[in-house]
Steps between C-alpha positions, in 0.01 A plus 500: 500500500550599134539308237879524401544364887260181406693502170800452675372268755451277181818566329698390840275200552537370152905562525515316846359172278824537231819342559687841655235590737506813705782687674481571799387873474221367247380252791487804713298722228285200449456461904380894509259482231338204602478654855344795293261317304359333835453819680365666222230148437446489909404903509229457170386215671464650839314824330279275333384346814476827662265605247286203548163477671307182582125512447263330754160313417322822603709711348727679755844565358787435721899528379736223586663499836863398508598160612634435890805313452529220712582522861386890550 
């Protein structure tokens, strides 16, 4: 995500607040980038935790498994 795309994340948030709002394509620019923004926030996150090791008391270093969801 670069920064012009935050930028305009910002622009159309603040011009949703005003009085004339956001047309209908802007909704739908605004709906992409935010879709954008989440994937690109999930996948740091997600390499973050895949980079992460937990430490027992006698030292052993183990990464993080992933989660069962429930029912599986």
């Amino acid at each position: 995500m670069t920064k012009e795309q935050i930028d305009r994340i910002n622009a159309l948030a603040r011009k949703a607040k005003t009085r004339s709002g956001l047309t209908e394509a802007e909704k739908e620019e605004q709906a992409v980038l935010r879709r954008a923004y989440i994937d690109s926030v999930l996948g740091n996150l997600r390499g973050q935790l895949d980079n992460t090791v937990i430490v027992d008391e006698k030292g052993h270093r183990r990464r993080l498994k992933e989660r069962k969801k429930e029912g599986e």
